[in-house]
C-alpha positions in Angstrom: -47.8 -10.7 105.1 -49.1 -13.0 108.2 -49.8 -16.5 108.0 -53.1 -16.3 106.9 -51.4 -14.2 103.7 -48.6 -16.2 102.9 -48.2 -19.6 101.0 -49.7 -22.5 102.8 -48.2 -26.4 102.1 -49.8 -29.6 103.6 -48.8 -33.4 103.0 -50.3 -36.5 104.1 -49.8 -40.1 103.1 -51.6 -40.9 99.7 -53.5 -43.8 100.8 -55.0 -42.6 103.3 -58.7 -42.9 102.3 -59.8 -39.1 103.6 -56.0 -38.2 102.6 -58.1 -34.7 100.7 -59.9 -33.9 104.1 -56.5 -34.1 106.3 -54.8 -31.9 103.5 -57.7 -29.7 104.1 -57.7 -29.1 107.6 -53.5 -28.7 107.8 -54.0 -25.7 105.0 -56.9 -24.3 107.2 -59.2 -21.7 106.4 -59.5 -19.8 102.7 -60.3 -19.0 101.0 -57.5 -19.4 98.4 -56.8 -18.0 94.5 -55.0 -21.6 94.0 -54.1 -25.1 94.9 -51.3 -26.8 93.3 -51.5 -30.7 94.2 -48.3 -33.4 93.6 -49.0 -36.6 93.8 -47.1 -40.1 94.2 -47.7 -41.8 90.7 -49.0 -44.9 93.0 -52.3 -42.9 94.0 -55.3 -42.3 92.2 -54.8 -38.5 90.8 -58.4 -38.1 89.8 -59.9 -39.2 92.8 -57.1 -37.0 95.6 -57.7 -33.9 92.7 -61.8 -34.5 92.9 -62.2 -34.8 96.8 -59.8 -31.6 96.7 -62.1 -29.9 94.8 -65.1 -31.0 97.1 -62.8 -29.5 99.7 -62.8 -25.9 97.9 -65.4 -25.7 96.2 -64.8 -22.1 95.0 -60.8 -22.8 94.4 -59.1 -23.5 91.2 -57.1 -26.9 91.8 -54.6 -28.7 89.1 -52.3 -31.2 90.0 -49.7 -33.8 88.4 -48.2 -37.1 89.3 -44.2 -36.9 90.6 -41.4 -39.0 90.8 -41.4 -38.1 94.6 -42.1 -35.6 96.5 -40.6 -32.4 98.5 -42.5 -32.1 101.5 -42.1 -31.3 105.1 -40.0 -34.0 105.6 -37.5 -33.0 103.0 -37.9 -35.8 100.2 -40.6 -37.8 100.8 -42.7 -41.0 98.9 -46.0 -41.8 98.5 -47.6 -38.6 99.6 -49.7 -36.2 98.5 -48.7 -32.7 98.5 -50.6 -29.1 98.3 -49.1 -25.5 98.1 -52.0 -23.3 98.3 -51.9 -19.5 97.7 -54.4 -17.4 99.7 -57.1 -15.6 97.5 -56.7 -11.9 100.0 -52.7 -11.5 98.6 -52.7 -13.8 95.5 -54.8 -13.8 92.2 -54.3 -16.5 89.3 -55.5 -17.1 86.0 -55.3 -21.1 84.6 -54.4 -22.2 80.8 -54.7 -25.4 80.0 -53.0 -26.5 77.1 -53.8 -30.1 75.5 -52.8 -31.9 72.3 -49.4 -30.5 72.8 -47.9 -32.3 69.8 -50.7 -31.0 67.6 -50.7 -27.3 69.1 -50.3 -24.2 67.3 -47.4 -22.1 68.7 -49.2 -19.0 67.6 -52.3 -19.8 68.9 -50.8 -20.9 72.2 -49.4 -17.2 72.4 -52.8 -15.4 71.7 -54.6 -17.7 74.4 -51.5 -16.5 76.9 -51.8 -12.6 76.3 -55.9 -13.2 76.4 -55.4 -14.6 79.8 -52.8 -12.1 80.9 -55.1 -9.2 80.1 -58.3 -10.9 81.8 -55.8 -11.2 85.0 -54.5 -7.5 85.0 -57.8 -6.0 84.7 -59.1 -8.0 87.5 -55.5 -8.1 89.9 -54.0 -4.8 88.3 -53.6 -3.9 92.5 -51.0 -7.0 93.2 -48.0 -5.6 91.8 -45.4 -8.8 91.2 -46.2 -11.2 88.1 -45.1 -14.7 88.2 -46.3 -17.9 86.2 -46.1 -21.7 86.8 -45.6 -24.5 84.7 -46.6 -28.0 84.9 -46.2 -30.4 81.7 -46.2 -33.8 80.5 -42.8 -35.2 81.4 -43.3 -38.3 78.4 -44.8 -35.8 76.3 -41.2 -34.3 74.4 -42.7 -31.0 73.9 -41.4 -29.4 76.5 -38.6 -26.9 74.5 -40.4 -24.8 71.8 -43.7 -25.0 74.6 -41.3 -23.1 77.4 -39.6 -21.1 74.2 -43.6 -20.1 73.5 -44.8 -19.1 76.8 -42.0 -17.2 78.0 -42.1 -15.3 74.5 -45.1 -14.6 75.4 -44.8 -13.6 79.1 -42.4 -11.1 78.0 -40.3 -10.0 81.4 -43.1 -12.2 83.9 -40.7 -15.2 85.0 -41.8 -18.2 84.9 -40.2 -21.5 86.3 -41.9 -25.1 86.0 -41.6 -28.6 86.6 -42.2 -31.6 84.3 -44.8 -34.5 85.2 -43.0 -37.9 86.5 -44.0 -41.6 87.5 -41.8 -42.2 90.1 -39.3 -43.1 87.3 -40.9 -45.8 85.3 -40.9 -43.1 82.2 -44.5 -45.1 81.1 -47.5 -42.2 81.6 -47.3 -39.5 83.4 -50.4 -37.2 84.1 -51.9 -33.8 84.9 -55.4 -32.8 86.6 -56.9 -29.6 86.0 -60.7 -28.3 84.9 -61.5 -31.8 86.7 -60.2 -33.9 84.3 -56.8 -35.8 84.1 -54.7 -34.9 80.7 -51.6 -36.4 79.3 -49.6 -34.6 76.1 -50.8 -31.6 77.9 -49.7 -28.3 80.1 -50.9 -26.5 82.6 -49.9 -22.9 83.0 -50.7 -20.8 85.9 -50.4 -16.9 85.5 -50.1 -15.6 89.3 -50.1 -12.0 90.8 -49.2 -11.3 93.9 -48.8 -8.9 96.8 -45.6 -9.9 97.8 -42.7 -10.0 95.6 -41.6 -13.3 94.1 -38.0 -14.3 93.0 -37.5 -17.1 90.3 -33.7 -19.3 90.9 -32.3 -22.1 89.1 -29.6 -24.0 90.7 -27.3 -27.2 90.2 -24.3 -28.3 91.9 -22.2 -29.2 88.3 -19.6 -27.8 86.9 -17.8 -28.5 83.7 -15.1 -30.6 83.0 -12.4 -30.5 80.4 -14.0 -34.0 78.9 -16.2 -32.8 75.7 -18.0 -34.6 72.8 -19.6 -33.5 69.7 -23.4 -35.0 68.4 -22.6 -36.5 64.9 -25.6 -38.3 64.6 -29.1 -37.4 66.1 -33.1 -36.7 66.1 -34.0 -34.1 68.5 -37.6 -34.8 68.0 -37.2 -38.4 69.6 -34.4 -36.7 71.9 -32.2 -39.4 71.0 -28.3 -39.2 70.5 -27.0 -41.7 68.0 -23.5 -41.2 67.7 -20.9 -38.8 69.3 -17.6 -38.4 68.3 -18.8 -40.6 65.3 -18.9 -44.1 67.4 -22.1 -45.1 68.7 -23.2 -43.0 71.6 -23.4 -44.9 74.5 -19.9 -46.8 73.9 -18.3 -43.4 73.3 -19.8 -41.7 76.9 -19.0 -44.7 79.0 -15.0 -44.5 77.4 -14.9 -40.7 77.6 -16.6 -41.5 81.8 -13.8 -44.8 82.0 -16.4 -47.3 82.4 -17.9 -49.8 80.1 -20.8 -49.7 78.2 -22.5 -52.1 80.4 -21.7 -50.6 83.6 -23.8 -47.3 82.7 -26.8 -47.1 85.0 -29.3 -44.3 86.5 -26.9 -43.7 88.9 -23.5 -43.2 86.5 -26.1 -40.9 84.5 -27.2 -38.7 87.5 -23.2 -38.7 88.7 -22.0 -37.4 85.3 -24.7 -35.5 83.1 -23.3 -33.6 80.1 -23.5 -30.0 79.9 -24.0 -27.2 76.8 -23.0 -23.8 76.7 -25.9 -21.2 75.3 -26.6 -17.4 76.2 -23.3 -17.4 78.4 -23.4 -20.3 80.6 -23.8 -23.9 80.6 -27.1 -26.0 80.7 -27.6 -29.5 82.1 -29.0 -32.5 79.5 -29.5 -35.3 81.3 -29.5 -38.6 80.0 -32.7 -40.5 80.5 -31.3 -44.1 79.6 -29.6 -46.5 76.5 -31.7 -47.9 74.0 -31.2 -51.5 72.5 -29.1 -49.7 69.7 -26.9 -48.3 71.7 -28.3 -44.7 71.0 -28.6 -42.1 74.3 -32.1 -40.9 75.3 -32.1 -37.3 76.7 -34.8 -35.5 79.2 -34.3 -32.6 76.2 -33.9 -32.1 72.9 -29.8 -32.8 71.5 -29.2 -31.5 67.8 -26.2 -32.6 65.3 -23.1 -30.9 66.1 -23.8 -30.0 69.6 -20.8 -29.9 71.5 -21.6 -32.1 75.2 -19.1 -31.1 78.2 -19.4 -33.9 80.8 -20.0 -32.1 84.1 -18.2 -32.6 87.5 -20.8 -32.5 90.1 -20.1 -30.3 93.4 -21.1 -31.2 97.0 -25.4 -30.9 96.5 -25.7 -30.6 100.2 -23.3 -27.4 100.6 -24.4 -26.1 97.7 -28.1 -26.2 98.1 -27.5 -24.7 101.3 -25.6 -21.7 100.0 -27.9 -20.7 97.1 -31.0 -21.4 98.9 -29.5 -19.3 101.6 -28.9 -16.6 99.6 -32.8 -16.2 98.7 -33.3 -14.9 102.0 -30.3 -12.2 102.0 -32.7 -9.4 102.5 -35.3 -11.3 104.4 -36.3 -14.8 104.4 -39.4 -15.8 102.0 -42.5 -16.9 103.5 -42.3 -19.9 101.2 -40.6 -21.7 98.1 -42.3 -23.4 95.5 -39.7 -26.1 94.1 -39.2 -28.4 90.9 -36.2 -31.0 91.5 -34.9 -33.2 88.8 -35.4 -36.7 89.5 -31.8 -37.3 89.1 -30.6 -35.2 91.6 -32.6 -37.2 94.4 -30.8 -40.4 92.5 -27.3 -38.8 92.5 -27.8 -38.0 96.4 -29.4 -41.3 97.0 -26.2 -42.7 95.7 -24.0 -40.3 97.6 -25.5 -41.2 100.4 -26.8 -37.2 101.0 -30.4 -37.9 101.2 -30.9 -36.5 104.5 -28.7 -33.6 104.4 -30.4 -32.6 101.8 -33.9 -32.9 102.6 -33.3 -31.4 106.3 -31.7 -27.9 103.9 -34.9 -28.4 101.9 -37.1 -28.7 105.3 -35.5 -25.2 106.8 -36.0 -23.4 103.7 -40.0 -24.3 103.9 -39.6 -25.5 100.1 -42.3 -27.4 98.8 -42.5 -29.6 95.0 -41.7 -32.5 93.8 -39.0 -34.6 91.6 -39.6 -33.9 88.0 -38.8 -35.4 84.9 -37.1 -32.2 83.6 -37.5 -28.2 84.7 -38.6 -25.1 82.8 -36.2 -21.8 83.5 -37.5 -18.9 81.6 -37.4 -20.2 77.9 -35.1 -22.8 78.7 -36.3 -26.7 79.4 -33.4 -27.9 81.4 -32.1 -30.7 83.4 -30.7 -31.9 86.6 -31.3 -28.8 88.5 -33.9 -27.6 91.2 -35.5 -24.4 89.6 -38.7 -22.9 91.7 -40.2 -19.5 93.3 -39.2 -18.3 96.6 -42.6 -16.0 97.5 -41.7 -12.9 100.3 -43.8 -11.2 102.5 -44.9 -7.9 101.5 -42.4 -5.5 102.0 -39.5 -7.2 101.3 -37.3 -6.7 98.2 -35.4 -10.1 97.5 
């Protein structure tokens, strides 16, 4: 795969007036199957998303506002930021998926294997399936929608990342068929030449501190009471702190973990409502056992496990989803720029999400993505 074949990314500052035209001219030439934009919640999505498309006239382009970006600068603000995937080793099909709250999961799936076919009998030659997610991050639909799709995509992984607003958790938006949605989804089917290897990683480990959900409603993703005392008094005791002294920071520093299919999953906690009730980036059900998690070093870790993508040959590029709270846990650590420069040699390109898609799993707190290869390599 040469440079012409492989992944392209581009960033420039978002208020730039002709910020579409200087992403344009750093991706060079097409044509391309795909352009995925990110964009600070600060800019004006429709406008960066429409001078994009006057840009390619002949690509399709979707897009969604972040709460930061992943550029080539490592973490980065108030940018916009395009991964682009060349049209002569990549072929992609687009579902768009609105009303989220209102959709049909049975419908959704018949959409999903109509597009699947449409993109097999048109890219049957690229061998490697892969699909992309991008979703509402205020929407709450995020569970039974990855659940769906991945039912759906059978074996095809697919990884995803959830809209943000640079962590003002007010509206959060997507662009795509030249429109900008919220309660919606974007999927993107992809095949490719090159072989593509999903990951999910997060520097947490479990402690022996655990807590059971007494009281909850997983639709509103709220946690009312654990251990029968009222949620938020009863995680700041178990964490030695009090009630008041709970912030973003003590939430991205100690998420709580649960244990499904063999190994634990992050649930982060969004924030503490006036009732004293916990508000989760996922769905928590009564009787749920929380383990509070331990984190790691982020630095050493991200180095290791990003590391270990290239084993057999480094990929050509990396397509990454990043939880909000892990910038805000190394913010606080004071490991923002180790991590960004691990994030800079890796070539990974994204953005800070409000939550990330794994497979069927909506998760928390973790970077998830695609690392793309060059053709020839096996991961």
């Amino acid at each position: 795969m040469t440079f012409s074949d492989s992944p392209r990314a581009a960033s420039v500052p978002a208020d730039l007036p002709d910020a579409a035209e200087r992403l344009a001219r750093q991706l060079g030439p097409g044509p391309f199957a795909h352009i995925c934009i990110f964009v600070t919640a600060d800019a004006d999505l429709a406008h960066i998303c429409a001078q994009a498309q006057l840009a390619f006239p002949r690509t399709m382009i979707c897009g969604c506002t972040t709460a930061g970006e992943i550029t080539g600068n490592g973490y980065d603000e108030g940018q916009v930021a395009a991964f682009a995937l060349p049209a002569a080793t990549f072929d992609t099909e687009m579902l768009v998926l609105e009303g989220l709250d209102r959709l049909d999961p049975r419908e959704v799936i018949a959409e999903l294997l109509r597009a699947r076919q449409n993109l097999s009998l048109r890219a049957g030659h690229l061998a490697h399936e892969s699909a992309v997610l991008l979703v509402d991050g205020l929407s709450g639909q995020e569970d039974w929608l990855a659940a769906a799709l991945s039912g759906a995509l059978g074996a095809v992984p697919m990884v995803g990342g959830s809209a943000a607003d640079g962590g003002q958790f007010r509206h959060t938006f997507l662009h795509a068929d030249g429109r900008v949605l919220s309660n919606a989804a974007v999927l993107i089917l992809l095949r490719s030449q090159g072989a593509v290897r999903p990951f999910s990683l997060d520097n947490l480990h479990p402690t022996e501190d655990c807590m059971v959900v007494t009281q909850a409603d997983p639709a509103r993703r709220l946690v009312l009471r654990i251990n029968d005392e009222p949620a938020a008094q009863e995680y700041a005791r178990l964490l030695g702190v009090a009630p008041d002294m709970l912030t973003p920071f003590v939430f991205a520093a100690h998420p709580v973990l649960v244990r499904a299919g063999g190994r634990h999953h992050v649930r982060a906690i969004q924030g503490i409502q006036p009732d004293g009730a916990l508000l989760f980036f996922s769905a928590v059900a009564e009787g749920l056992v929380l383990t509070i998690a331990r984190p790691g070093d982020m630095a050493s870790h991200l180095q290791q496990e990003l590391a270990a993508l290239g084993r057999n040959g480094a990929p050509a590029a990396i397509l990454g989803f990043d939880c909000l709270f892990r910038r805000i846990d190394a913010t606080g650590r004071q490991r923002t720029r180790d991590v960004s420069d691990i994030l800079v040699r890796h070539h990974v390109t994204g953005f800070s999400t409000y939550g990330e898609q794994f497979g069927a799993m909506h998760v928390n707190q973790t970077m998830t993505g695609l690392a793309f290869y060059p053709a020839g390599v096996t991961p």
